[in-house]
LUMPAMAR-35631 format. One record per atom (N, C-alpha, C, O): x, y, z. Coordinates in steps of 0.2 Angstrom, whole numbers, plus 5000, padded with zeros to 4 digits. Each point is the difference from the previous one (the first is absolute). Example, Ala and Ser with C-alpha at 12.3 -4.5 7.8 and 13.67 -1.06 7.14 Angstrom:
506649725039499650065000500450065000500549995003499350064993500450065001499650055003500350065001
! end
This chain:
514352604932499749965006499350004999499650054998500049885003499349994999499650045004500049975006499550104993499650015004499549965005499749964998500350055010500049955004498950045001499850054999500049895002499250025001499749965005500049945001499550115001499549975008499650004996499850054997499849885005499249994997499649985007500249955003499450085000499950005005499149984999499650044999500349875002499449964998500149954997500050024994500149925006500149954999499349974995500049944999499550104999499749974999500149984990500649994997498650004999500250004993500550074996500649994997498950075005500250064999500749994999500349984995500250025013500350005004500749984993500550034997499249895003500649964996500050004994500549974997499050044998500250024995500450064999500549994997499450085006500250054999500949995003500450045000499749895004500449965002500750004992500550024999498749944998500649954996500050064993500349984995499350095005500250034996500650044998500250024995500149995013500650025002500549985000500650034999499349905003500549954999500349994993500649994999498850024996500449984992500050084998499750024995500750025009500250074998500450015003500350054998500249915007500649985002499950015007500449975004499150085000500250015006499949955006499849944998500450075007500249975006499250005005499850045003500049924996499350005004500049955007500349955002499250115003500049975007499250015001499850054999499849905003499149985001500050015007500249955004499550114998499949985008499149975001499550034997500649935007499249984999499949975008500349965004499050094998499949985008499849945002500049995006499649974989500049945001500549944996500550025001499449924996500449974995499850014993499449994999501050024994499849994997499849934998500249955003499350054989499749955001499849935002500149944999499550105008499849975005499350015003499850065000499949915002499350015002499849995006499849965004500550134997500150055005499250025002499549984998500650075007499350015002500150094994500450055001499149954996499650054995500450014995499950064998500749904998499950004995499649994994499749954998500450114997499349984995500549964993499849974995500750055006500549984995500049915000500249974994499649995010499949945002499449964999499849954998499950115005499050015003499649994993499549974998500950074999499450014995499749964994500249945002499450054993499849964994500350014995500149944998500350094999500649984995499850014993500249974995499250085006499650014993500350034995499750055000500749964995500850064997499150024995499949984995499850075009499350034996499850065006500150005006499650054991499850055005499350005001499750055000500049885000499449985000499350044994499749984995500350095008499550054996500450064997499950065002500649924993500250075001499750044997500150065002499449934993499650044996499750065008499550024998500649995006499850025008500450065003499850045003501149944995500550015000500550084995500050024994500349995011500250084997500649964993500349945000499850114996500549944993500750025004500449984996499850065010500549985003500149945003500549974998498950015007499949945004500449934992500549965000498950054994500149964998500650004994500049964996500350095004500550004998500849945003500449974996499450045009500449975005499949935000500549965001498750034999499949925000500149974994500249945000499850094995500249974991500850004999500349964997499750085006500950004999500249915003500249954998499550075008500349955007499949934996500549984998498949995000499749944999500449994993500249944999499950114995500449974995500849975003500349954998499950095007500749975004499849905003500249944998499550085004499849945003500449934997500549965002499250034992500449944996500749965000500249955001500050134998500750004999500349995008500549965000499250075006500549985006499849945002500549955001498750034999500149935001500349954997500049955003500350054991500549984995500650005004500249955003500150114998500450025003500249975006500549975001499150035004499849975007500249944999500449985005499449974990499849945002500949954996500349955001499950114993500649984998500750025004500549974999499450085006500650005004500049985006500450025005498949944996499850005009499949945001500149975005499650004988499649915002499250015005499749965003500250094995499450015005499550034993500250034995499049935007499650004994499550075004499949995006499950064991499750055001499249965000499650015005500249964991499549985000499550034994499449994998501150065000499550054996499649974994500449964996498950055002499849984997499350044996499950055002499949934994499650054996499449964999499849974995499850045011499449965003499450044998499449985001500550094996499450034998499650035006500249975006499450074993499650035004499450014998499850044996499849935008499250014999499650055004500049985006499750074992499950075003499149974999499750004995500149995014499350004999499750075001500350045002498949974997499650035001499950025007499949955004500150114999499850054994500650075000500350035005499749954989500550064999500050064994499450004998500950055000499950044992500149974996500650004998499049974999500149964994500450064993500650004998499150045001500150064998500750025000500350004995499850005014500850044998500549944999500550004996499349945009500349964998500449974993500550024997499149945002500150004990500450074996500550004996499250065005500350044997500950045003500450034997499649935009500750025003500649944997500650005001499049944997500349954999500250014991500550004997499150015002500150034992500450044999500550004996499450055007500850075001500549975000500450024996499849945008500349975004500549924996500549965002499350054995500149914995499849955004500249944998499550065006499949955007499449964996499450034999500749914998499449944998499649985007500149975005499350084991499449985006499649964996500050014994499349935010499649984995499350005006500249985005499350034993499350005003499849925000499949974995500250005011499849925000499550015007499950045004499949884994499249995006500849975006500549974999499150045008500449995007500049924999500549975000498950004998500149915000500449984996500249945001499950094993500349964996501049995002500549974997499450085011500849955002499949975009500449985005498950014992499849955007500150055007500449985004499350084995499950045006499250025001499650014995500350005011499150035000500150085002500550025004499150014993500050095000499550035002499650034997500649955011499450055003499650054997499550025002500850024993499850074997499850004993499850064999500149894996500049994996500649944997500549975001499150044992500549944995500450044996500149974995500150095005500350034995500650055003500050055003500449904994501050005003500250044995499850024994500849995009500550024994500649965001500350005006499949974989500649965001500850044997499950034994500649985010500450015000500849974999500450025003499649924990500349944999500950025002500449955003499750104996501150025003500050015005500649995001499050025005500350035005500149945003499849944999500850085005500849945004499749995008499450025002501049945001500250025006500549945002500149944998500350105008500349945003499850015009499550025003501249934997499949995008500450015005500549965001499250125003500550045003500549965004500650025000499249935003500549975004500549984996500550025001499349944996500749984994500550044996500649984998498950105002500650034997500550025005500650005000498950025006500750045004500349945001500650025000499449925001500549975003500649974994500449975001499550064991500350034995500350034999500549994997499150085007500650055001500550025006500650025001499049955003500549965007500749974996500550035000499549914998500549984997500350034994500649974998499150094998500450034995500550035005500650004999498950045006500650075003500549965003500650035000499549925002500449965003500549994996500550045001499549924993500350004995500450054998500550004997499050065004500550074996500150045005500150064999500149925007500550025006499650075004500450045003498849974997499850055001499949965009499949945001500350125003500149995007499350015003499750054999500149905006499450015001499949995009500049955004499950124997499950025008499349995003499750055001500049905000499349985004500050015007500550005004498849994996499950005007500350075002500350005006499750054991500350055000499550095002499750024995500350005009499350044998500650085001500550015003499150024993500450075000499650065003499450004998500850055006499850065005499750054994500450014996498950035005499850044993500650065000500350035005499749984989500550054998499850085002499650054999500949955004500050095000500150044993500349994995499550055006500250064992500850055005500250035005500149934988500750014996500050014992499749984995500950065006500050024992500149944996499649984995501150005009500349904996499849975008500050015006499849934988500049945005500949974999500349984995499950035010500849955000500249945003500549964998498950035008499849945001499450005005499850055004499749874997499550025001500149945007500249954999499450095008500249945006499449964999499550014997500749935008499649935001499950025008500450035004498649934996500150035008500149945004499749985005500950004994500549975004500750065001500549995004499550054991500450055002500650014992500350054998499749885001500650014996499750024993499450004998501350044998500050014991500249984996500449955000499150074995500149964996500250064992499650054999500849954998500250074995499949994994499649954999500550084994500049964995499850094996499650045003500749964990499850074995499350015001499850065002500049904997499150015000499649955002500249955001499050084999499949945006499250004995499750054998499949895002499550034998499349955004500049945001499550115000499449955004499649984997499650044997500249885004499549974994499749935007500049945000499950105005499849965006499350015002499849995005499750034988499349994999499650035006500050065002499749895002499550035005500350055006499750055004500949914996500750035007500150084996500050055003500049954992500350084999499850055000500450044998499049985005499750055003500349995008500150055003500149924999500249995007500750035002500250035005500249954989500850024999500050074998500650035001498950004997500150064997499650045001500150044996499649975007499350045004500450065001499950064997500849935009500550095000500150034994500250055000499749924994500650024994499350024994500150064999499549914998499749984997499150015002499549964999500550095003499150005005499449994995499449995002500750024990499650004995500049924997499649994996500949955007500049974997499349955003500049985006499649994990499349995002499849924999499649984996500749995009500249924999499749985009500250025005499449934994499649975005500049935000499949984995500249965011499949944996499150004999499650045002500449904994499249984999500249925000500549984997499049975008500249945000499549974995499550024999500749924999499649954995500349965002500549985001498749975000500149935001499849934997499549985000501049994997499849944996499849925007500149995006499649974986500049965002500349944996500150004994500149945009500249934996499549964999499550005004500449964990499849944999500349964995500550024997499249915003500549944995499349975000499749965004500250064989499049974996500149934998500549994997499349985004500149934994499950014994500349974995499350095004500050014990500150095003499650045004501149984993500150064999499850054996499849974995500250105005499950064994500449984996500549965002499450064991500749994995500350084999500450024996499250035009500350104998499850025004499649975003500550064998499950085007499450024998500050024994499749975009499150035001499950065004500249995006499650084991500050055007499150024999499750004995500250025012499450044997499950045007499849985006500250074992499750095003500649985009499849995005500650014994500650025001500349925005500450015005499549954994499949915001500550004996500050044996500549905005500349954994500249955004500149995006500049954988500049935002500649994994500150034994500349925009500750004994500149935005500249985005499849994988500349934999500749995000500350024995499949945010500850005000500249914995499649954999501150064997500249954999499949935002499849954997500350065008500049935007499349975001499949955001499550104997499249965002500150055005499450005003500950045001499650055004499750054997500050014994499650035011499450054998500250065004500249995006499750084993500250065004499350014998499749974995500050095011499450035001500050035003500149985005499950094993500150065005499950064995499949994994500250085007500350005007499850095002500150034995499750005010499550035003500550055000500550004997499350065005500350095003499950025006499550045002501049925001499750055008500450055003500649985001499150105002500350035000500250005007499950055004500349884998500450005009500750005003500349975005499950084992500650025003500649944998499849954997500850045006500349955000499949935003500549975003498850004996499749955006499849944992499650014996500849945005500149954996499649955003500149944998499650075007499449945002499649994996499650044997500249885002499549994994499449995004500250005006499349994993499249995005499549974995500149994994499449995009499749944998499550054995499849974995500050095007499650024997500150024991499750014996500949985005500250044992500249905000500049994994500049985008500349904997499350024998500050014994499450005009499349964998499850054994499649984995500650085005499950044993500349974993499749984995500950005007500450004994499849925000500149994994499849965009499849924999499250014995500049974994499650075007499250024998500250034994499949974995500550075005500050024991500649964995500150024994500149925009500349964997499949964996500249994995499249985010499449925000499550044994499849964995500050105004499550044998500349984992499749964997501050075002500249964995500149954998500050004994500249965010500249914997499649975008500350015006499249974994499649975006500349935001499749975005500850014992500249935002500750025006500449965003499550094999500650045005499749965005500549965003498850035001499650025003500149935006500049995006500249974988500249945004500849995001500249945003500350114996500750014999500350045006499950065001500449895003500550055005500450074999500550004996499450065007500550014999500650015003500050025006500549984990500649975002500550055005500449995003499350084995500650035003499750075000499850034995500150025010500050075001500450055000500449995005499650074991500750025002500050104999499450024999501050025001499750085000500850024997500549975001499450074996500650055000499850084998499650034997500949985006499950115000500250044992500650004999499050024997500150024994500150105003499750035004500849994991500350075002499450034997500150004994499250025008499550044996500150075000500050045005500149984990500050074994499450024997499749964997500150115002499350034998500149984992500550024997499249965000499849974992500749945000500349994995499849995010500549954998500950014998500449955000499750135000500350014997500849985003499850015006500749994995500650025002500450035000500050034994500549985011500550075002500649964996500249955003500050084991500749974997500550064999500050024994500450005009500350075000500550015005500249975005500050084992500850025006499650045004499650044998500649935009499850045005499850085002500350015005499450044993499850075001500650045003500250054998500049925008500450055003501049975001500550045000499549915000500549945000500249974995499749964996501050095004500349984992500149934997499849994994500449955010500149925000499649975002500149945003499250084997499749955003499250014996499650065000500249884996499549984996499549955003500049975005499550034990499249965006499849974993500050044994499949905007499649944994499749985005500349955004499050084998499449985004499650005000499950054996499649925005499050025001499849994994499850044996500349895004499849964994499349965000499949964996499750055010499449985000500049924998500449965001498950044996500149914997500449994996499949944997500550095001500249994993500850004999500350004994499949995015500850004999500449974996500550014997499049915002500549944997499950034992500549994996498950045001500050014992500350055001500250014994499950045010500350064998500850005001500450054998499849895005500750005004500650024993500250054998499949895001500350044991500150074998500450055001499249944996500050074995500350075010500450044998499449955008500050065003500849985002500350055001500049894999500649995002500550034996500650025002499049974989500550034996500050084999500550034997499050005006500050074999500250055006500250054999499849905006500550025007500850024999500450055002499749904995500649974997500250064996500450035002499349984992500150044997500250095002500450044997499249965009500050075004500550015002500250054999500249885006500649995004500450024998500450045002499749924992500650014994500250064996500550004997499150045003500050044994499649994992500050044995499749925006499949954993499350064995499850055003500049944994499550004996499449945002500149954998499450075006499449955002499649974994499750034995500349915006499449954994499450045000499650014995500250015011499450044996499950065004500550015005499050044995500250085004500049995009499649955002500650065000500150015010499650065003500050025005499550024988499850085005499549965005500049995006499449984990499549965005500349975005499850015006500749954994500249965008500450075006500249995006499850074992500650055004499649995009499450005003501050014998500050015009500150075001500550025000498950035001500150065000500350035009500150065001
! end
């Protein structure tokens, strides 16, 4: 009989860690309190820029970036995958990254050299950007990205296809401390059962687990983008001192995107448009004359140095947490779906599990 499993989060985390289960034979059920691939209110799995890059990791604990390097060489092959058993184009593409001033030049270059990452010292104008800060960039020619919305609705139409049942609009009651979870109620009252169950529901998961889990240190942080559609586009993702601008396929333009520590309040406000409009234009001044198109927030699960809780539960034999992935849930989604996976199973992990442990 195929192992039956609760993934309680609909989000990226949520379904990769989905379809890692699925091509291990089990029985997989997605509860998700909003819709998946849907652009629901604080979804960051939707929300987000789609950069498959941990921006600085030179910054970054070599767990954190552990996890990003793994994630981002996966990337290829699912969006391949994605697009051959679904007909849905991920959009993923290998648009470069232009890293303005100012930054460690120092650690920079030297973490990319470690690292095999082709980095090259180029002037800001020569890819038609202006550099508040100076003219000496580093270019970053490999780094990818795709576009969140395209993949989930990707992976919406994978899990469909591979028969993974999905309970929305669903919210679940926080758990009590139990030995076994045997089944877990909805505060509509009903169960839902399954061998094991695992939470990868990001910002929500300090909420679900606060009785059980009081160390686990997971807060939302909201970030706010904005839309535009330039007449002459970026040709690469420009970031600078904690800013990015990412040119989408189509001639749209993303701009964002901020750290705010306001609780579960996905209200956008004019003060952070007018922020993030000003450090736009600052870069490309032809913005200045450019509507834009669209305002928008999502709640990213923030973690102290970024890190994530990947582990079996501390006190509950069947129940595991792939959470609090910070910015970096979409580059980190991969590689933590398969080391989750890995745990659930019995398996031997791709790479060590002591740094993710939930104590």
């Amino acid at each position: 009989m195929n192992k039956s499993v609760v993934i309680v989060g609909g989000g990226i985390v949520g379904c990769m860690t989905a379809m890692e289960l699925v091509d291990r034979g089990c029985k997989v059920t997605i509860v998700e309190r909003n819709q998946i691939a849907s652009q629901t209110s604080g979804e960051s799995s939707w929300a987000g820029g789609g950069i498959v890059f941990p921006l600085l990791p030179w910054l970054y604990s070599d767990a954190v970036n552990t996890l990003t390097s793994y994630g981002a060489k996966f990337y290829p092959e699912i969006c391949q995958r994605l697009l051959r058993e679904t007909g849905i184009d991920t959009d993923f593409e290998q648009s470069g990254f232009l890293l303005l001033p100012n930054f460690d030049t120092q650690a920079a270059t030297a973490w990319c050299a470690n690292n095999q990452l082709p980095a090259q010292a180029v002037k800001a104008s020569a890819f038609g950007v202006q550099s508040p800060s100076g003219e000496e960039a580093l270019w970053l020619p490999t780094v990818s990205q795709i576009r969140p919305p395209y993949f989930m609705q990707a992976m919406r139409k994978w899990l469909e296809k591979n028969k993974v049942t999905m309970l929305e609009h669903t919210e679940l009651v926080p758990l009590k401390e139990t030995q076994k979870l045997n089944e877990w109620q909805t505060i509509n009252g009903k169960t839902i059962s399954a061998d094991q169950f695992v939470v990868t529901s990001g910002a929500w998961s300090f909420e679900l687990l606060k009785e059980t889990s009081a160390k686990l240190n997971i807060k939302p942080m909201r970030g706010q983008i904005l839309l535009y559609k330039p007449e002459k586009n970026l040709e690469q993702i420009v970031y600078r001192e904690g800013f990015y601008m990412i040119p989408r396929r189509d001639g749209h333009l993303l701009a964002g995107s901020t750290l705010e520590d306001v609780g579960f309040d996905t209200t956008v406000t004019q003060e952070v448009r007018n922020e993030i409009s000003a450090k736009a234009e600052a870069i490309m001044p032809a913005l200045k004359n450019q509507a834009i198109l669209k305002h928008w927030s999502g709640l990213r699960p923030g973690t102290p140095e970024n890190l994530p809780t990947i582990s079996a539960h501390p006190t509950i034999e069947n129940l595991y947490l792939n959470t609090g992935h910070f910015r970096y849930g979409l580059t980190m989604a991969p590689a933590s779906a398969k080391l989750v996976t890995a745990l659930m199973l019995g398996e031997k992990p791709l790479i060590d599990a002591e740094p993710y442990q939930c104590n």
